[in-house]
FIMIVEX-330928 format. One line per field, with one value per residue (C-alpha): residue in three letters; x, z, y. Coordinates in steps of 0.1 Angstrom, whole numbers, plus 5000, padded with zeros to 4 digits. Layout:
resn = c(ALA ...)
u = c(X ...)
w = c(Z ...)
v = c(Y ...)
//
This chain:
resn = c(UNK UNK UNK UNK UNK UNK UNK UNK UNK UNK UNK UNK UNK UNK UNK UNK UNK UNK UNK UNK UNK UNK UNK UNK UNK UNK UNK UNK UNK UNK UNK UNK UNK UNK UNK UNK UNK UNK UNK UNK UNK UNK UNK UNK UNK UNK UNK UNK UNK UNK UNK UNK UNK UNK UNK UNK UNK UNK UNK UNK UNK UNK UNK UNK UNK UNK UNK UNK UNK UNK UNK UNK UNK UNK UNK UNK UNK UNK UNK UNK UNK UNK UNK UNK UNK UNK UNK UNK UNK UNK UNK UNK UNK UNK UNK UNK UNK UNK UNK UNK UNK UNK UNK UNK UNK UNK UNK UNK UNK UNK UNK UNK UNK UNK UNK UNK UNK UNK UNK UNK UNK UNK UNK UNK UNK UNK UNK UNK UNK UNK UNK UNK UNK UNK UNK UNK UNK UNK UNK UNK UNK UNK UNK UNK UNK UNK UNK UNK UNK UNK UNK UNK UNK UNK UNK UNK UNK UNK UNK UNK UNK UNK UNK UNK UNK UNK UNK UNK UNK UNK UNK UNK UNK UNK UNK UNK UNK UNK UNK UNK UNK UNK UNK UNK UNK UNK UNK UNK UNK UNK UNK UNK UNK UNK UNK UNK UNK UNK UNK UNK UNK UNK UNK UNK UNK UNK UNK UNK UNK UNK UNK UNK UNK UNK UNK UNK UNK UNK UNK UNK UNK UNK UNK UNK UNK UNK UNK UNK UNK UNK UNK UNK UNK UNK UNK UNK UNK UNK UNK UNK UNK UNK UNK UNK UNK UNK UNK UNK UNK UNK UNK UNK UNK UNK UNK UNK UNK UNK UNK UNK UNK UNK UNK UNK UNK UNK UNK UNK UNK UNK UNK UNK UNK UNK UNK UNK UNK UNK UNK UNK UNK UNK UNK UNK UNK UNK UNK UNK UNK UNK UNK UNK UNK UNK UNK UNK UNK UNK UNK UNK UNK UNK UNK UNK UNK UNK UNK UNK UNK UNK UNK UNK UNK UNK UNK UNK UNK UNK UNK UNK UNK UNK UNK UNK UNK UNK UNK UNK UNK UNK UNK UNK UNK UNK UNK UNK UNK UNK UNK UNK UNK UNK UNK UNK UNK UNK UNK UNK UNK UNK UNK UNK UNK UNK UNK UNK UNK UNK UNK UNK UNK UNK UNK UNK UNK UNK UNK UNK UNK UNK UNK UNK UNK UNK UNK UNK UNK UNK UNK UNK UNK UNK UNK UNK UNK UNK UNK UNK UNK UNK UNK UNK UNK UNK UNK UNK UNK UNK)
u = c(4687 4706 4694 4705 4727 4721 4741 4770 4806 4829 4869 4878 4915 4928 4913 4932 4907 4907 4889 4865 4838 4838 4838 4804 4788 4796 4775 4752 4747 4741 4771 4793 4826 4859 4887 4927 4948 4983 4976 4956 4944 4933 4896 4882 4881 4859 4829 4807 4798 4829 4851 4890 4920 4956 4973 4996 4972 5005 5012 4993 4993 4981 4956 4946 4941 4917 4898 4894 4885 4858 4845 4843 4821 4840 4867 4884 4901 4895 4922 4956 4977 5001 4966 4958 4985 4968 4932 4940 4958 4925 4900 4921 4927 4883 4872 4866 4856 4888 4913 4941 4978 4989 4968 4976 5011 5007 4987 5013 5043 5049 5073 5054 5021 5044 5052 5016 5005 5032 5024 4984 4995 4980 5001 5028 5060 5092 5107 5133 5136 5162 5178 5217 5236 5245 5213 5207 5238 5220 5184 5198 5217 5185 5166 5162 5157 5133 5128 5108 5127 5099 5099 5083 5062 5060 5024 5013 5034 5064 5104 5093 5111 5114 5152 5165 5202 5216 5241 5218 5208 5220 5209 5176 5178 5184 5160 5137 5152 5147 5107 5108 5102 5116 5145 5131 5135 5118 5129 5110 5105 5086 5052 5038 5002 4967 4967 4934 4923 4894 4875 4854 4841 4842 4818 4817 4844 4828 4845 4823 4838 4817 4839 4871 4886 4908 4936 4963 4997 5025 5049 5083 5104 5079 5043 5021 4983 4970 4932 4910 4875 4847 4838 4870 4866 4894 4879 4893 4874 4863 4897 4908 4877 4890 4929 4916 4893 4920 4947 4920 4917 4956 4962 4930 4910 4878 4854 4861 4871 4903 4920 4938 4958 4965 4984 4971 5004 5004 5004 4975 4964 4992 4993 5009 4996 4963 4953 4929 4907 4885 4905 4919 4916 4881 4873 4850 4842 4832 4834 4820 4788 4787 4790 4776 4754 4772 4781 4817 4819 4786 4793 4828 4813 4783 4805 4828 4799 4788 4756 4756 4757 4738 4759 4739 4743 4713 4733 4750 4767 4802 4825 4858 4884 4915 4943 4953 4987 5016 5048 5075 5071 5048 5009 5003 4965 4933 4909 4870 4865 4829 4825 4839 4810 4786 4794 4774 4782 4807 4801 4832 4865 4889 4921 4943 4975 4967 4975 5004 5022 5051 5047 5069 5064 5040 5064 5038 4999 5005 5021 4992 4976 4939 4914 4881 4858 4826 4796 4786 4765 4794 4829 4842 4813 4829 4863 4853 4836 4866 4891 4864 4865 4903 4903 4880 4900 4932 4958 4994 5022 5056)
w = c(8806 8774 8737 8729 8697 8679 8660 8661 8678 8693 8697 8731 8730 8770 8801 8827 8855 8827 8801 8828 8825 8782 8783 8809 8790 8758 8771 8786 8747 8738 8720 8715 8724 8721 8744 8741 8765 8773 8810 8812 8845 8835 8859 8823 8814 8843 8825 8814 8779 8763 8740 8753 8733 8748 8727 8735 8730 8707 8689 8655 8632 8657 8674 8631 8626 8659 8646 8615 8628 8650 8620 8645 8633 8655 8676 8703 8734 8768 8784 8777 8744 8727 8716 8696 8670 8669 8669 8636 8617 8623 8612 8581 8573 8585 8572 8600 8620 8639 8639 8605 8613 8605 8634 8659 8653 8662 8696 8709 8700 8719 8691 8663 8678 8688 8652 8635 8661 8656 8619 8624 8647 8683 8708 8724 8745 8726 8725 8710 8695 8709 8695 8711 8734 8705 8703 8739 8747 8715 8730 8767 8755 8737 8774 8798 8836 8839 8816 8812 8796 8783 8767 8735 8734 8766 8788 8826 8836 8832 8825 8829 8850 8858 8853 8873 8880 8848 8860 8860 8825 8814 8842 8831 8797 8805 8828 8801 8770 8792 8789 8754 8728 8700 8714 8713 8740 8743 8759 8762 8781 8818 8814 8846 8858 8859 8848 8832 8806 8779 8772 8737 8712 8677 8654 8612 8614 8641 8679 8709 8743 8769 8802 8807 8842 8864 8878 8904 8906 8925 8912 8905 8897 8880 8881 8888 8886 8920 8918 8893 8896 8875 8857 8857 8881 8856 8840 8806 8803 8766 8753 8767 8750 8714 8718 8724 8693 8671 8685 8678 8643 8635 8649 8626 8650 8628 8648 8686 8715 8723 8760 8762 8785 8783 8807 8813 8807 8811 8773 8770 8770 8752 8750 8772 8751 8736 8735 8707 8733 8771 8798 8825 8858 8863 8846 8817 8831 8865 8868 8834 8842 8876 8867 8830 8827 8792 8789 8772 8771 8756 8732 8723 8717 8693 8674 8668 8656 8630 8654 8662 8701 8723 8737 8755 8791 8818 8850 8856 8889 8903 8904 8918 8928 8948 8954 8987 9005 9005 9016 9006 9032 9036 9040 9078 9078 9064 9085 9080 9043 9053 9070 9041 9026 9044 9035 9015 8981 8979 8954 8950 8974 8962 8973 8943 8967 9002 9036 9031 9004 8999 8984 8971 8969 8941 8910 8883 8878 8889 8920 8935 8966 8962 8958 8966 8941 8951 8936 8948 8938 8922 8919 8954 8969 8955 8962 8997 8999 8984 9010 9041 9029 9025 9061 9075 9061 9086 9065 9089 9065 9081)
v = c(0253 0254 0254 0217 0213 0182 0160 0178 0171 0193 0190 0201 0208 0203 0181 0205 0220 0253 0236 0217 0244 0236 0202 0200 0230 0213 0179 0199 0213 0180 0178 0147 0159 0143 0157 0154 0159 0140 0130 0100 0113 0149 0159 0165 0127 0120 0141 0113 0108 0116 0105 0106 0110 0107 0131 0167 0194 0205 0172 0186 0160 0134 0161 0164 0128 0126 0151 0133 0102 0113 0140 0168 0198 0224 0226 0247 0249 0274 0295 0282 0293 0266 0248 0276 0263 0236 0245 0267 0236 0213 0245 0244 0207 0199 0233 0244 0279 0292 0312 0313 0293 0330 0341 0316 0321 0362 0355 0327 0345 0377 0391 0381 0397 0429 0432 0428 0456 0480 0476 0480 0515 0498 0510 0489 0494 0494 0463 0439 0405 0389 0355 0357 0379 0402 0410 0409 0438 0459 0461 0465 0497 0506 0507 0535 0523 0491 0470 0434 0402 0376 0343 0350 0322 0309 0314 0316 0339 0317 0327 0368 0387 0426 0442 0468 0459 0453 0431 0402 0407 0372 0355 0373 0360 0326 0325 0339 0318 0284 0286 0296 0271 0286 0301 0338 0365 0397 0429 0455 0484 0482 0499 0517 0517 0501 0467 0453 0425 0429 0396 0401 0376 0381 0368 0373 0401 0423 0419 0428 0435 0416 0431 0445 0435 0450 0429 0430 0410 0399 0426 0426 0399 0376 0398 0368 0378 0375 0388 0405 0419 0433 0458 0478 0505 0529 0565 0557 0522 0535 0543 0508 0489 0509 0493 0460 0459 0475 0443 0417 0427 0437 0399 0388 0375 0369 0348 0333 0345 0368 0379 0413 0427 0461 0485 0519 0541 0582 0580 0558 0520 0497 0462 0439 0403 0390 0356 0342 0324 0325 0342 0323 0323 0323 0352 0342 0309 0327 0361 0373 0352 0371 0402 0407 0373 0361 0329 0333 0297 0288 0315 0301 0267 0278 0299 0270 0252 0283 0293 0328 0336 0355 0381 0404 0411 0406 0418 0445 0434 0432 0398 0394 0366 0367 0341 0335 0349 0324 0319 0287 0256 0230 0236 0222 0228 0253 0260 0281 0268 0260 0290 0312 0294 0306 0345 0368 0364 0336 0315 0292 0283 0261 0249 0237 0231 0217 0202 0182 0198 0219 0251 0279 0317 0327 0325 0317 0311 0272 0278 0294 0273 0285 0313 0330 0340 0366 0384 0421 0445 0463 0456 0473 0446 0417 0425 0435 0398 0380 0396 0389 0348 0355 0367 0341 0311 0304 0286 0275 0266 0258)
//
């Protein structure tokens, strides 16, 4: 049971099946919350109670006059970044808690956050902002072996894509340059080892890391995250937890939520992005709960509000989820879902592309079909668990 919040309303930015777990946790508060989101048909306009508003999570002034009209008290949005722009415009114009426009700007813009980090001293790879192919020859010859071409504000895994033959470094860049918004393209250099993310809430200035999570991916070309479990099982978990804190605060991240990814070099952790906001994938909505017993998501809400949250942990178990294997064609039929079910320590299958549908190779976060998410004792239980419902779950695609 939650500690209801009265008379208040919340501004849920997003009605996608990420922000689902804010916008039930937010009525379940006893909050009156008003959601926007441009499909009409978004899953997060069926929670009852609310109040809907058809507008682009990035069309600011009309997000600004919603919030005005319905005198929201706080406002936020879970696990997705181009809101964040907009979340920080509304905390300024309502006088609100959130993050700065200056903020928002360094956690959505990969060469803008590179910047405030490498003036703060956080470690980062060495990389280059890249607006033409001038620029694009310079920072090439600037690179030794592998290197990484990124939209700069782009999210999801989208328009990234590993180099090693440098005669498809144009294609490479407009690949890259045709998910960014703003017609920036990073290069940087390809940083080898242990991948993990650090979720932490920050509350009056002072950030708290609630779990850092280890996470595996697709690899090269496009590095797609295709599981992640909890806690991270690395040796250096301290030095990683130190990097994160010192990003939150060279980005300015004051009070909220933030998302890290760090890679675990041979010279250290450096940053690979941070978001200002909840994880995705299910790991604050799911696996943090599971493994650690903090509600991020409560948390998130009652500091948008001005409430201090509660942010101690009262498990110390192991979560994990994993996405199934995939190939392109169409799904013909998934079988043992039930009996996946039934398995020690499942708590949740879902199947986000099913019988019927054509599917691709894993390219980015949306093209995944499903996934399996587990609780274990520790973190080699759950992933154990995860890959047994994997196993058990017979999916034919032709």
């Amino acid at each position: 049971m939650y500690k209801k919040i009265i008379n208040k309303t919340i501004m849920i930015l997003g009605a996608s099946i990420l922000q689902l777990p804010a916008i039930e946790i937010a009525r379940d508060l006893g909050l009156n919350v008003v959601v926007l989101d441009m499909n009409p048909n978004a899953i997060g306009f069926s929670v009852p109670g609310i109040s809907k508003e058809i507008i682009s999570t990035i069309d600011i002034p009309a997000a600004v006059e919603a919030a005005k009209k319905h005198h929201i008290d706080g406002v936020m949005t879970l696990a997705t970044d181009m809101p964040m722009r907009t979340v920080a415009a509304i905390a300024k114009t309502c006088q609100l808690i959130g993050v700065s426009e200056d903020t928002a700007i360094k956690t959505t813009d990969k060469s803008a956050m590179r910047e405030a980090l490498k003036m703060a001293g956080v470690p980062i790879p060495k990389y280059f902002r890249v607006t033409d192919i001038g620029e694009l020859n310079a920072a090439v010859n600037c690179m030794v072996g592998s290197f990484m071409i990124k939209p700069s504000d782009s999210s999801g895994s989208r328009g990234i894509l590993k180099v090693d033959d440098r005669t498809v470094v144009q294609d490479a860049y407009e690949y890259a340059r045709s998910y960014s918004k703003n017609g920036i393209v990073v290069v940087e250099e390809c940083m080898i080892g242990p991948e993990v993310s650090v979720e932490t809430m920050a509350f009056e200035g002072k950030v708290q890391v609630i779990q850092v999570t280890d996470k595996t991916t697709t690899g090269a070309p496009h590095f797609v995250e295709m599981g992640h479990s909890q806690p991270s099982r690395l040796k250096c978990v301290e030095s990683i937890k130190e990097v994160a804190i010192a990003a939150n605060k060279a980005v300015g991240i004051e009070n909220g939520p933030s998302h890290t990814e760090i890679i675990v070099t041979e010279e250290g952790p450096k940053i690979v992005e941070l978001g200002a906001r909840l994880g995705g994938d299910c790991i604050t909505t799911h696996l943090v709960p599971l493994s650690t017993g903090v509600n991020m998501v409560e948390s998130c809400i009652r500091i948008a509000l001005g409430e201090q949250p509660d942010l101690s942990p009262t498990l110390q178990c192991g979560s994990a989820i994993r996405y199934f294997k995939q190939h392109r064609g169409i799904v013909k039929s998934i079988d043992g879902v039930d009996a996946a079910l039934q398995l020690q320590g499942i708590k949740q299958v879902s199947i986000v592309h099913g019988v019927g549908e054509t599917i691709t190779e894993v390219t980015d976060s949306s093209s995944r079909m499903g996934f399996v998410i587990a609780q274990g004792k520790d973190a080699n239980e759950a992933v154990e668990r995860c890959e047994l419902a994997l196993d058990t779950i017979k999916v034919e695609i032709l």
